[in-house]
N, C-alpha and C positions, 0 to 999 in steps of 0.2 A: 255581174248580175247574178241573184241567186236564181237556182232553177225554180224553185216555188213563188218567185215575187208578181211573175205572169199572170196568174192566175189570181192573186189576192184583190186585182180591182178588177176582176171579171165574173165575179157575182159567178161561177158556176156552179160553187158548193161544192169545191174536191180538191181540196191540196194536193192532199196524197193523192192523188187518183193522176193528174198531168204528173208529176214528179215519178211517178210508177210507169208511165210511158214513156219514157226517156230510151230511149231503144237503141243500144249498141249496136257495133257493128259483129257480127255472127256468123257463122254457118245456119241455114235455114234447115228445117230437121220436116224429111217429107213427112214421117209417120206422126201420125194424128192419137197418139198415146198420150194415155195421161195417170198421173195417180193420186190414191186419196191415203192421206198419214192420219191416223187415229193416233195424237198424243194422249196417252194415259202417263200423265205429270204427275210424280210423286212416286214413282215405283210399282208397278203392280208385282206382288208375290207370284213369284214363279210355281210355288206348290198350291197356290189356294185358285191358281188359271189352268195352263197346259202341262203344267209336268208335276202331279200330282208325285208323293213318296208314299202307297199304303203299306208298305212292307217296311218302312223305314222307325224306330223306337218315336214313341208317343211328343216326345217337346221339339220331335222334327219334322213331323209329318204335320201335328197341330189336328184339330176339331173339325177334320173335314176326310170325305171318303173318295177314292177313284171313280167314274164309271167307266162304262163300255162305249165305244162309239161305232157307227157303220163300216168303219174300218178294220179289220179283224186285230184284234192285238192289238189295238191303241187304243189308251184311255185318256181322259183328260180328269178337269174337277169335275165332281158328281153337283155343283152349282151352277152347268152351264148343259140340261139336257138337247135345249135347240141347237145349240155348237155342236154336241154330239153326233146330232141326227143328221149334218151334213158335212160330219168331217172329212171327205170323201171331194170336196170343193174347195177344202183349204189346208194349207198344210203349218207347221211349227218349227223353228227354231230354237233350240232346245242348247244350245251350249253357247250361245254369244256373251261376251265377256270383256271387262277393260279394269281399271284401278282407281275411278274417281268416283269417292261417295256421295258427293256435292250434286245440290239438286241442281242449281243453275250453273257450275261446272259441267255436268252431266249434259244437260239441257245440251250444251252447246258441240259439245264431244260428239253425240247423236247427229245432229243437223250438221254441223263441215263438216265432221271428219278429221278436226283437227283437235287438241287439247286446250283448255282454258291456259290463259298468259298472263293469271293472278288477277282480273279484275271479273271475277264471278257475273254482272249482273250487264257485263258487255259485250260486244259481239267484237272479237277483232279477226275472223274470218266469216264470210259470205256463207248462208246457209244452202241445206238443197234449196228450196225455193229460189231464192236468189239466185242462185248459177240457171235453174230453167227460164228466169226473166231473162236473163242477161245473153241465152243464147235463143231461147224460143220464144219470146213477144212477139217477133215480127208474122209468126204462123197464123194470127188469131188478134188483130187489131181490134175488134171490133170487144174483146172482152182483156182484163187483167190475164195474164198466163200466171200471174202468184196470186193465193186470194188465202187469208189466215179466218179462220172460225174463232173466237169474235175478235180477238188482236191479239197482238205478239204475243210472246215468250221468251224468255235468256233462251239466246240462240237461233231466233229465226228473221234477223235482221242480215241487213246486205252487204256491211263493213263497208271497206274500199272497191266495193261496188257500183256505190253511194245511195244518193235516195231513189233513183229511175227502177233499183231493182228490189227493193223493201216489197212485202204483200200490201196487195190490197186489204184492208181492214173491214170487217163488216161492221165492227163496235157494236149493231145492233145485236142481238143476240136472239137465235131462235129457242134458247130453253127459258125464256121468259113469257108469263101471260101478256095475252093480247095481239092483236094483228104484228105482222113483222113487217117493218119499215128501217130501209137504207138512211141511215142519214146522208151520205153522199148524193142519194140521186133525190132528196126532197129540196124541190125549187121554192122559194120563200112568196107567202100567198099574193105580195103585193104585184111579184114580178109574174110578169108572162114571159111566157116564150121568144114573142116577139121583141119584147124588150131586150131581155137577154142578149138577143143577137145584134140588138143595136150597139149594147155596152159591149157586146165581143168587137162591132166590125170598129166602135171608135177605139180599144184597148189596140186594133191591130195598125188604125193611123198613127198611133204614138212609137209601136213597134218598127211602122216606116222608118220613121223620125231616128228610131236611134241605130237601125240599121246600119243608116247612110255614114253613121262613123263608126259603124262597127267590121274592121279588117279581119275578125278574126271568123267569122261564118256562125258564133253560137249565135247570134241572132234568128237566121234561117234554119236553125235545129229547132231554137224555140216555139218559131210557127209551127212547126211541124208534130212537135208533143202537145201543144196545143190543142190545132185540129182534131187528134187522136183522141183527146179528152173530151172536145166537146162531143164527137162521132160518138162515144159510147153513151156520157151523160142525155143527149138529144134522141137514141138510138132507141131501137125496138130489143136488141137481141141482150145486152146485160141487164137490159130493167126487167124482160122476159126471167131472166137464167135465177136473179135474185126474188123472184116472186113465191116465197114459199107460200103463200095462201092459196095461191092457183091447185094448189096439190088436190084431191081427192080426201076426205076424210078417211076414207077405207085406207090411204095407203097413209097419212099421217099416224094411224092405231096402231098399222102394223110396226113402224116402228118405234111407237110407244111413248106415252106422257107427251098428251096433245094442251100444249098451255095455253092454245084457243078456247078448250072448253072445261079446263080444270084448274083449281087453285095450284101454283108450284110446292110441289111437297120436296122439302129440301130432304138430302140425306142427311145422315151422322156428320161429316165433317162439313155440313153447312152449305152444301154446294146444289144451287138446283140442276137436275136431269139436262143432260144434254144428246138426248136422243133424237132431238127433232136437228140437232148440228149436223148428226150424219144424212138426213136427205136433204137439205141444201148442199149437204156436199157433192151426192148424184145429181143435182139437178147441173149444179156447177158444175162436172163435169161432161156431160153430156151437153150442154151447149155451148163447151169447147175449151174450158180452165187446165192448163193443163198440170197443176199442183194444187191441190189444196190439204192443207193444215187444219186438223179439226183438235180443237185441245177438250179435251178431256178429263180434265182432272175430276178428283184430287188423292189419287191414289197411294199415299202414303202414311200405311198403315202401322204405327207403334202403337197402339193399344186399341185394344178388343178389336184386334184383326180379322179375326173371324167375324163377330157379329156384324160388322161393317160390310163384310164382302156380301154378307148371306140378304142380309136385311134391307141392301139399296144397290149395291154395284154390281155386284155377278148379274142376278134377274136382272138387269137396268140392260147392259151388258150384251148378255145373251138375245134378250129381244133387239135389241138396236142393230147389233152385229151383224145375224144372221138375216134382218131384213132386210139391210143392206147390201148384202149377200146374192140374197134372193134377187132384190128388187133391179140390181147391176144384171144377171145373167137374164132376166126374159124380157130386156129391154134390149139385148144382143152390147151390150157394154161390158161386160166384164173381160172378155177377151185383151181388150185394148187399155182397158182401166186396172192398173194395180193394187191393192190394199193394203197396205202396211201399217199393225198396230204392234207398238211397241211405247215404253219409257224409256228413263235414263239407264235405269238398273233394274236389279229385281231387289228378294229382301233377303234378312237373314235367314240361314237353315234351320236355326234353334228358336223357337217361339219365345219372348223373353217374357219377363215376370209380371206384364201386363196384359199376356193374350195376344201381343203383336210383334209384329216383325220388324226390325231397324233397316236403314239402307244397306245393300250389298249387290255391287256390281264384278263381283269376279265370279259368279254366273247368272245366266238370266234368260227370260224366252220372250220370245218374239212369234205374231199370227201374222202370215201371209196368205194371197189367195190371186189372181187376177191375173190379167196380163202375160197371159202363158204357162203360167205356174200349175203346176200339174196336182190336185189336193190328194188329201191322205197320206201326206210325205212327211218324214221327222228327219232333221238333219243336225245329227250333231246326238250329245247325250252327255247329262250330268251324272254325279256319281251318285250313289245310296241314300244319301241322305241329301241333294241337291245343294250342295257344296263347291262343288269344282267342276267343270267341265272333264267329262270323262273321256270324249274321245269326239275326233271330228272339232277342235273348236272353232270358234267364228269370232270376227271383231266388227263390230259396227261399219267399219269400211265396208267391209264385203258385201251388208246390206247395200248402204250407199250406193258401191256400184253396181248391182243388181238392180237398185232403182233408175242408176243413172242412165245403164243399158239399154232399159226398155224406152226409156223416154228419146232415147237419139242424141246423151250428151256426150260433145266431145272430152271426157277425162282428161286428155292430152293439152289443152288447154292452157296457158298460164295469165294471170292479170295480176298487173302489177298492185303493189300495197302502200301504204300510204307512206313505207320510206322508197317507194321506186324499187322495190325487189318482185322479178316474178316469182308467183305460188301458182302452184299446182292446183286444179278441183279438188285432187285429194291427195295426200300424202301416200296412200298406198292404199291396197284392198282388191280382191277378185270379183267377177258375182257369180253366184253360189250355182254354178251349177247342176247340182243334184236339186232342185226346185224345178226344174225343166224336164 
Protein backbone atom coordinates (compact mmCIF):
# COMPACT_ATOMS: atom_id res chain seq x y z
CA UNK A 1 0.00 0.00 0.00
CA UNK A 2 1.24 3.42 -0.84
CA UNK A 3 1.70 5.77 2.12
CA UNK A 4 -0.68 8.52 0.52
CA UNK A 5 -3.43 6.15 -0.91
CA UNK A 6 -5.10 6.56 2.82
CA UNK A 7 -5.98 9.67 2.60
CA UNK A 8 -7.09 9.88 -1.22
CA UNK A 9 -10.89 8.68 -0.32
CA UNK A 10 -10.82 10.48 2.88
CA UNK A 11 -11.85 13.81 1.59
CA UNK A 12 -9.41 15.59 4.20
CA UNK A 13 -7.61 17.85 1.65
CA UNK A 14 -3.80 16.90 2.40
CA UNK A 15 -1.84 14.48 0.86
CA UNK A 16 1.27 15.77 1.68
CA UNK A 17 0.24 16.73 4.98
CA UNK A 18 -0.60 12.65 6.36
CA UNK A 19 2.50 11.53 4.20
CA UNK A 20 4.58 14.38 6.28
CA UNK A 21 3.61 12.65 9.40
CA UNK A 22 4.94 9.49 9.02
CA UNK A 23 7.10 9.75 12.06
CA UNK A 24 10.11 7.63 12.55
CA UNK A 25 11.54 6.13 15.13
CA UNK A 26 14.06 8.83 16.96
CA UNK A 27 15.53 10.30 19.70
CA UNK A 28 13.01 12.87 21.16
CA UNK A 29 15.11 16.43 21.46
CA UNK A 30 13.79 18.17 24.90
CA UNK A 31 14.80 21.58 23.69
CA UNK A 32 12.06 23.57 22.06
CA UNK A 33 14.58 25.33 19.46
CA UNK A 34 13.80 26.07 16.15
CA UNK A 35 15.11 27.95 13.07
CA UNK A 36 14.28 30.13 10.20
CA UNK A 37 16.50 29.70 6.68
CA UNK A 38 16.15 32.89 4.39
CA UNK A 39 16.88 31.12 0.95
CA UNK A 40 18.18 34.10 -1.07
CA UNK A 41 18.14 31.60 -4.50
CA UNK A 42 20.30 32.87 -7.26
CA UNK A 43 23.25 34.10 -5.31
CA UNK A 44 23.39 37.19 -3.55
CA UNK A 45 26.73 39.37 -4.08
CA UNK A 46 28.91 39.13 -1.37
CA UNK A 47 30.17 42.89 -2.18
CA UNK A 48 26.84 44.62 -2.87
CA UNK A 49 25.44 42.68 0.99
CA UNK A 50 28.00 42.13 4.08
CA UNK A 51 31.46 42.45 2.88
CA UNK A 52 31.52 45.45 0.91
CA UNK A 53 35.47 46.21 -0.93
CA UNK A 54 35.64 50.37 -0.93
CA UNK A 55 39.35 50.25 -1.07
CA UNK A 56 39.32 47.60 -3.68
CA UNK A 57 40.01 49.14 -7.87
CA UNK A 58 36.68 50.28 -9.40
CA UNK A 59 35.32 46.87 -11.73
CA UNK A 60 35.76 45.18 -8.23
CA UNK A 61 34.21 46.99 -5.74
CA UNK A 62 31.30 47.97 -8.54
CA UNK A 63 28.72 51.18 -7.97
CA UNK A 64 28.25 50.85 -4.48
CA UNK A 65 29.86 52.51 -1.09
CA UNK A 66 30.76 50.91 2.51
CA UNK A 67 28.87 52.37 5.57
CA UNK A 68 29.52 52.36 9.14
CA UNK A 69 27.40 50.18 11.51
CA UNK A 70 26.76 50.23 15.56
CA UNK A 71 29.53 48.14 15.56
CA UNK A 72 32.74 49.92 15.77
CA UNK A 73 34.87 48.88 12.55
CA UNK A 74 32.38 47.13 10.89
CA UNK A 75 30.86 47.94 7.82
CA UNK A 76 28.48 46.48 5.50
CA UNK A 77 26.62 47.92 1.96
CA UNK A 78 25.81 51.53 2.46
CA UNK A 79 22.17 49.78 0.82
CA UNK A 80 21.17 48.32 4.04
CA UNK A 81 21.09 51.28 6.75
CA UNK A 82 18.40 49.38 9.00
CA UNK A 83 20.94 46.20 8.99
CA UNK A 84 23.35 48.68 10.09
CA UNK A 85 21.67 50.25 12.93
CA UNK A 86 21.53 46.76 14.48
CA UNK A 87 24.39 45.03 13.65
CA UNK A 88 25.20 44.53 17.05
CA UNK A 89 22.20 41.62 16.99
CA UNK A 90 23.53 39.86 14.15
CA UNK A 91 26.57 38.66 13.13
CA UNK A 92 28.34 37.50 9.25
CA UNK A 93 30.16 35.04 7.76
CA UNK A 94 32.45 36.26 5.56
CA UNK A 95 34.76 33.42 4.08
CA UNK A 96 32.24 30.32 3.46
CA UNK A 97 33.25 28.67 0.35
CA UNK A 98 32.95 25.31 -1.95
CA UNK A 99 33.40 24.52 -5.99
CA UNK A 100 29.85 24.34 -7.62
CA UNK A 101 28.64 27.15 -9.64
CA UNK A 102 25.41 25.43 -10.44
CA UNK A 103 22.28 26.97 -9.08
CA UNK A 104 20.42 23.57 -8.33
CA UNK A 105 23.82 21.83 -7.75
CA UNK A 106 24.36 24.63 -5.23
CA UNK A 107 20.86 24.48 -4.00
CA UNK A 108 21.52 21.06 -2.89
CA UNK A 109 25.21 21.34 -1.59
CA UNK A 110 23.55 24.01 1.00
CA UNK A 111 20.71 21.99 2.43
CA UNK A 112 22.67 18.19 2.98
CA UNK A 113 25.65 18.85 2.92
CA UNK A 114 26.52 16.75 0.55
CA UNK A 115 27.55 17.29 -3.28
CA UNK A 116 25.19 16.83 -6.35
CA UNK A 117 25.56 13.05 -8.11
CA UNK A 118 25.09 14.63 -11.78
CA UNK A 119 21.17 14.85 -11.61
CA UNK A 120 20.90 18.74 -10.83
CA UNK A 121 17.29 19.09 -10.33
CA UNK A 122 17.10 15.86 -7.73
CA UNK A 123 17.54 15.30 -4.36
CA UNK A 124 19.57 12.18 -3.76
CA UNK A 125 20.42 13.15 -0.03
CA UNK A 126 17.83 14.29 2.80
CA UNK A 127 17.88 17.95 3.31
CA UNK A 128 18.23 19.89 6.79
CA UNK A 129 14.65 20.07 7.00
CA UNK A 130 14.23 16.66 6.33
CA UNK A 131 16.69 15.24 8.90
CA UNK A 132 14.60 17.75 11.66
CA UNK A 133 11.28 15.74 10.61
CA UNK A 134 12.77 12.58 10.58
CA UNK A 135 14.26 13.11 14.21
CA UNK A 136 11.98 15.94 15.77
CA UNK A 137 8.18 15.38 14.54
CA UNK A 138 7.31 13.58 17.33
CA UNK A 139 8.04 17.01 19.87
CA UNK A 140 5.16 18.85 18.22
CA UNK A 141 2.29 16.53 16.63
CA UNK A 142 -0.10 18.86 16.61
CA UNK A 143 1.95 21.00 13.69
CA UNK A 144 4.41 20.04 10.59
CA UNK A 145 8.13 20.24 12.22
CA UNK A 146 9.31 20.97 8.27
CA UNK A 147 7.03 23.76 6.63
CA UNK A 148 8.75 25.29 2.98
CA UNK A 149 7.61 29.24 2.15
CA UNK A 150 5.64 28.54 -0.56
CA UNK A 151 7.24 25.06 -1.91
CA UNK A 152 10.27 23.25 -2.62
CA UNK A 153 13.40 23.96 -4.24
CA UNK A 154 16.51 21.71 -5.84
CA UNK A 155 17.43 20.56 -2.56
CA UNK A 156 14.91 20.63 -0.04
CA UNK A 157 13.33 17.19 -0.47
CA UNK A 158 13.64 14.09 1.87
CA UNK A 159 15.56 11.48 -0.66
CA UNK A 160 15.63 8.07 1.09
CA UNK A 161 13.81 9.64 3.70
CA UNK A 162 10.91 9.34 1.82
CA UNK A 163 7.74 11.12 1.65
CA UNK A 164 6.87 11.31 5.83
CA UNK A 165 9.77 13.72 5.84
CA UNK A 166 9.33 16.19 2.62
CA UNK A 167 8.09 20.05 4.13
CA UNK A 168 5.01 20.89 4.49
CA UNK A 169 4.09 23.04 1.43
CA UNK A 170 2.17 26.23 2.00
CA UNK A 171 1.83 26.65 -2.08
CA UNK A 172 -0.37 29.49 -0.96
CA UNK A 173 1.87 32.32 -1.05
CA UNK A 174 1.94 35.24 1.36
CA UNK A 175 3.65 37.82 -1.24
CA UNK A 176 0.48 37.69 -3.33
CA UNK A 177 -2.73 40.17 -3.15
CA UNK A 178 -5.35 39.25 -1.24
CA UNK A 179 -6.41 37.26 1.87
CA UNK A 180 -3.92 34.17 2.59
CA UNK A 181 -5.46 30.90 2.48
CA UNK A 182 -4.03 27.33 2.97
CA UNK A 183 -5.16 25.26 0.36
CA UNK A 184 -4.53 22.20 2.70
CA UNK A 185 -6.61 23.16 5.44
CA UNK A 186 -9.78 24.46 2.96
CA UNK A 187 -12.67 21.85 3.50
CA UNK A 188 -14.83 21.71 0.29
CA UNK A 189 -18.24 23.94 0.89
CA UNK A 190 -20.41 20.86 0.35
CA UNK A 191 -18.78 18.99 3.16
CA UNK A 192 -19.10 19.52 6.84
CA UNK A 193 -17.35 18.63 9.50
CA UNK A 194 -19.46 16.16 10.41
CA UNK A 195 -19.48 14.47 7.39
CA UNK A 196 -15.93 14.32 7.05
CA UNK A 197 -15.70 12.24 9.99
CA UNK A 198 -18.29 10.00 8.76
CA UNK A 199 -16.13 9.35 5.50
CA UNK A 200 -12.98 9.03 8.07
CA UNK A 201 -14.80 6.65 10.52
CA UNK A 202 -16.15 4.50 7.21
CA UNK A 203 -12.41 4.84 5.42
CA UNK A 204 -11.09 3.30 9.06
CA UNK A 205 -13.83 0.06 8.64
CA UNK A 206 -12.09 -0.72 5.36
CA UNK A 207 -8.68 -0.07 7.14
CA UNK A 208 -10.21 -2.90 9.78
CA UNK A 209 -10.78 -4.98 6.76
CA UNK A 210 -7.39 -5.12 5.45
CA UNK A 211 -5.74 -5.09 8.69
CA UNK A 212 -6.78 -8.53 9.44
CA UNK A 213 -4.38 -9.82 6.52
CA UNK A 214 -2.06 -7.47 7.24
CA UNK A 215 1.19 -9.61 9.22
CA UNK A 216 3.29 -7.07 8.62
CA UNK A 217 2.07 -3.95 11.33
CA UNK A 218 2.00 -0.98 8.39
CA UNK A 219 -1.47 -1.06 8.77
CA UNK A 220 -1.50 0.19 12.38
CA UNK A 221 1.27 2.78 11.48
CA UNK A 222 -1.18 3.95 8.93
CA UNK A 223 -3.93 4.59 11.61
CA UNK A 224 -1.61 6.33 13.31
CA UNK A 225 -0.34 9.02 10.57
CA UNK A 226 -3.63 9.23 9.91
CA UNK A 227 -5.13 10.49 13.13
CA UNK A 228 -1.96 12.85 13.20
CA UNK A 229 -3.35 14.44 10.01
CA UNK A 230 -6.72 14.73 10.94
CA UNK A 231 -5.53 16.26 14.71
CA UNK A 232 -3.90 19.06 12.85
CA UNK A 233 -6.40 19.48 9.83
CA UNK A 234 -9.68 19.50 12.55
CA UNK A 235 -7.24 21.26 15.20
CA UNK A 236 -7.23 24.85 16.54
CA UNK A 237 -3.18 25.32 16.87
CA UNK A 238 -1.88 24.85 12.86
CA UNK A 239 -5.02 26.67 11.43
CA UNK A 240 -4.13 29.30 14.37
CA UNK A 241 -0.10 29.29 13.34
CA UNK A 242 -1.01 29.65 9.30
CA UNK A 243 -3.30 32.64 9.87
CA UNK A 244 -1.37 35.52 8.50
CA UNK A 245 -4.38 37.83 8.41
CA UNK A 246 -4.73 37.61 12.15
CA UNK A 247 -1.50 39.67 12.26
CA UNK A 248 -1.97 43.54 13.09
CA UNK A 249 -1.56 45.94 10.30
CA UNK A 250 1.16 47.89 12.27
CA UNK A 251 3.24 44.82 12.25
CA UNK A 252 2.44 43.50 8.51
CA UNK A 253 4.05 47.38 7.47
CA UNK A 254 6.85 46.88 9.45
CA UNK A 255 7.83 44.22 7.52
CA UNK A 256 6.78 45.69 4.31
CA UNK A 257 4.79 45.31 0.98
CA UNK A 258 1.42 44.50 2.58
CA UNK A 259 -0.44 42.72 -0.55
CA UNK A 260 -3.60 43.09 1.41
CA UNK A 261 -3.80 46.54 0.72
CA UNK A 262 -1.39 47.20 -2.39
CA UNK A 263 -1.10 46.14 -5.86
CA UNK A 264 2.20 43.64 -6.18
CA UNK A 265 4.87 45.63 -7.53
CA UNK A 266 7.13 43.07 -9.07
CA UNK A 267 10.88 43.63 -9.09
CA UNK A 268 13.48 43.74 -12.16
CA UNK A 269 13.70 40.20 -12.31
CA UNK A 270 9.78 39.67 -12.20
CA UNK A 271 9.43 38.35 -8.85
CA UNK A 272 6.81 39.80 -6.49
CA UNK A 273 8.08 40.98 -2.70
CA UNK A 274 8.35 38.44 -0.43
CA UNK A 275 8.49 40.11 2.75
CA UNK A 276 5.22 39.09 4.21
CA UNK A 277 6.97 35.15 3.79
CA UNK A 278 9.21 36.26 6.54
CA UNK A 279 6.32 36.78 9.29
CA UNK A 280 4.48 33.67 8.56
CA UNK A 281 7.70 32.32 9.17
CA UNK A 282 7.73 33.88 13.14
CA UNK A 283 4.34 33.21 13.33
CA UNK A 284 5.33 29.45 12.42
CA UNK A 285 7.72 29.31 14.45
CA UNK A 286 6.54 30.59 17.56
CA UNK A 287 3.51 28.13 17.60
CA UNK A 288 6.21 25.46 17.45
CA UNK A 289 7.57 24.60 13.56
CA UNK A 290 10.64 23.81 14.29
CA UNK A 291 12.37 24.54 10.47
CA UNK A 292 11.04 26.59 8.29
CA UNK A 293 12.50 27.42 4.70
CA UNK A 294 11.53 30.70 3.30
CA UNK A 295 12.75 31.18 -0.37
CA UNK A 296 13.59 34.19 -1.42
CA UNK A 297 14.62 34.63 -4.51
CA UNK A 298 15.69 35.63 -7.11
CA UNK A 299 19.00 36.91 -6.55
CA UNK A 300 21.00 36.19 -9.39
CA UNK A 301 22.34 39.09 -10.69
CA UNK A 302 24.33 39.26 -14.22
CA UNK A 303 23.20 42.37 -15.53
CA UNK A 304 22.80 45.76 -14.04
CA UNK A 305 23.51 44.26 -10.72
CA UNK A 306 23.57 47.08 -9.10
CA UNK A 307 20.43 48.64 -10.21
CA UNK A 308 18.55 45.64 -9.28
CA UNK A 309 19.92 45.47 -5.74
CA UNK A 310 19.38 49.35 -5.15
CA UNK A 311 15.90 49.64 -6.77
CA UNK A 312 13.93 46.40 -5.16
CA UNK A 313 16.18 43.92 -3.15
CA UNK A 314 18.62 45.58 -0.76
CA UNK A 315 15.44 48.12 0.55
CA UNK A 316 13.02 45.05 0.21
CA UNK A 317 15.78 43.25 2.25
CA UNK A 318 16.74 45.61 4.81
CA UNK A 319 13.10 46.41 5.90
CA UNK A 320 11.93 42.58 5.98
CA UNK A 321 15.23 41.36 7.66
CA UNK A 322 15.62 43.63 10.38
CA UNK A 323 11.82 43.43 11.37
CA UNK A 324 12.18 40.09 11.59
CA UNK A 325 14.82 40.85 13.77
CA UNK A 326 13.17 42.86 15.75
CA UNK A 327 9.94 41.32 15.76
CA UNK A 328 11.77 37.60 17.16
CA UNK A 329 13.56 39.37 20.18
CA UNK A 330 10.57 41.45 22.02
CA UNK A 331 8.34 38.47 21.50
CA UNK A 332 11.37 36.84 23.86
CA UNK A 333 11.93 34.34 20.61
CA UNK A 334 15.01 34.98 19.23
CA UNK A 335 16.97 33.27 21.98
CA UNK A 336 15.71 29.94 20.91
CA UNK A 337 14.88 30.73 17.15
CA UNK A 338 17.92 30.88 14.81
CA UNK A 339 18.25 32.87 11.58
CA UNK A 340 20.08 31.82 8.71
CA UNK A 341 20.33 33.71 5.50
CA UNK A 342 22.24 32.69 2.93
CA UNK A 343 22.44 31.10 -0.98
CA UNK A 344 24.26 28.80 -2.97
CA UNK A 345 27.19 31.08 -3.70
CA UNK A 346 28.00 34.52 -3.82
CA UNK A 347 29.10 36.28 -7.31
CA UNK A 348 32.00 37.26 -9.13
CA UNK A 349 34.68 39.79 -7.81
CA UNK A 350 34.98 41.66 -11.11
CA UNK A 351 31.78 43.31 -12.27
CA UNK A 352 31.40 42.05 -15.86
CA UNK A 353 30.56 43.94 -19.02
CA UNK A 354 26.89 44.19 -18.09
CA UNK A 355 26.88 45.87 -14.72
CA UNK A 356 26.54 42.40 -13.12
CA UNK A 357 28.03 39.84 -11.45
CA UNK A 358 28.19 35.96 -12.58
CA UNK A 359 28.10 32.97 -10.24
CA UNK A 360 30.93 32.31 -7.77
CA UNK A 361 31.16 30.22 -4.98
CA UNK A 362 34.72 29.98 -3.90
CA UNK A 363 33.74 32.79 -1.59
CA UNK A 364 30.84 34.06 -0.21
CA UNK A 365 28.78 35.48 3.14
CA UNK A 366 26.41 34.37 5.04
CA UNK A 367 23.89 36.71 7.98
CA UNK A 368 23.40 34.96 11.05
CA UNK A 369 21.58 36.05 14.29
CA UNK A 370 19.45 33.93 16.97
CA UNK A 371 19.65 31.15 19.03
CA UNK A 372 22.67 32.19 21.02
CA UNK A 373 24.74 33.71 18.59
CA UNK A 374 26.28 36.59 19.96
CA UNK A 375 25.78 39.83 17.17
CA UNK A 376 28.39 42.11 15.93
CA UNK A 377 30.76 39.16 15.14
CA UNK A 378 32.69 38.58 11.53
CA UNK A 379 34.08 35.24 11.19
CA UNK A 380 36.20 34.46 8.65
CA UNK A 381 37.51 37.21 5.87
CA UNK A 382 37.97 37.41 2.24
CA UNK A 383 40.80 38.99 0.44
CA UNK A 384 41.05 42.55 -1.31
CA UNK A 385 39.22 42.38 -3.74
CA UNK A 386 36.57 39.55 -2.30
CA UNK A 387 38.14 36.72 -4.22
CA UNK A 388 39.21 34.13 -2.08
CA UNK A 389 38.81 33.44 1.29
CA UNK A 390 41.59 35.11 3.33
CA UNK A 391 41.73 33.62 6.47
CA UNK A 392 39.54 31.65 8.87
CA UNK A 393 37.54 29.69 5.90
CA UNK A 394 34.24 27.90 6.35
CA UNK A 395 32.30 25.28 4.38
CA UNK A 396 28.76 25.12 4.36
CA UNK A 397 28.94 21.93 6.69
CA UNK A 398 30.10 23.95 9.35
CA UNK A 399 26.93 26.05 9.02
CA UNK A 400 24.93 23.01 8.87
CA UNK A 401 26.32 21.89 11.93
CA UNK A 402 25.99 24.93 13.72
CA UNK A 403 22.26 24.71 12.87
CA UNK A 404 21.98 21.15 13.59
CA UNK A 405 23.41 21.85 17.21
CA UNK A 406 21.21 24.18 18.21
CA UNK A 407 18.27 22.30 17.23
CA UNK A 408 19.29 18.89 19.34
CA UNK A 409 20.24 16.84 15.98
CA UNK A 410 21.88 13.89 16.58
CA UNK A 411 24.93 14.25 13.61
CA UNK A 412 25.89 10.79 14.54
CA UNK A 413 23.10 9.48 13.06
CA UNK A 414 23.01 7.14 9.90
CA UNK A 415 19.79 6.05 7.49
CA UNK A 416 20.11 3.98 5.15
CA UNK A 417 19.79 4.98 1.24
CA UNK A 418 18.12 3.59 -1.32
CA UNK A 419 20.94 0.90 -2.11
CA UNK A 420 20.85 -0.23 1.64
CA UNK A 421 24.25 1.87 2.52
CA UNK A 422 24.28 3.91 5.87
CA UNK A 423 24.92 7.81 5.34
CA UNK A 424 25.76 9.97 7.69
CA UNK A 425 23.66 13.54 8.50
CA UNK A 426 26.65 15.06 7.16
CA UNK A 427 29.75 13.94 5.63
CA UNK A 428 31.89 16.32 7.83
CA UNK A 429 31.80 19.94 9.28
CA UNK A 430 32.10 21.76 12.90
CA UNK A 431 29.79 24.40 14.24
CA UNK A 432 31.33 27.56 14.21
CA UNK A 433 32.20 28.36 17.41
CA UNK A 434 33.35 31.86 17.30
CA UNK A 435 29.45 32.75 16.85
CA UNK A 436 28.87 31.94 20.39
Amino acid sequence: MERRSFLQAGTLGSLGLANLLRVAAGSPSSDKHSVILLWMRGGPSQHETWDPKPEAPVEYRGSFGAAKTNVPGLQICDLLPKSAAIMDQWSIIRSLNHKDAGHSSGDQLLFTGYPNEGVPDSNSYPSVGSIVARQLQQDCPELPAYVMIPRRVPGTDSAYLGPSCRPFETQADPANAGPFRLPNFEIPAALSVDRIRSRRDLLKSFDRLRRRVDESGEMEAVDAFQQRAWEIISGVKARAAFDLDAEPASVRERYGFMPAYKAPTPDRCGVPAWSQRLLLARRLVEAGVRLVTVDCRWWDTHVKGYETMRDGFLPRWDQAYTALIEDLAQRGLLESTMVLAWGEFGRTPRVNATGGRDHYPLVFSAAITGGGIQGGRVVGSSDSKGALPQDNPKRPQDVLATVYRHLGIDTRAHYLDQNGRPVSVLPFGEPIDELF
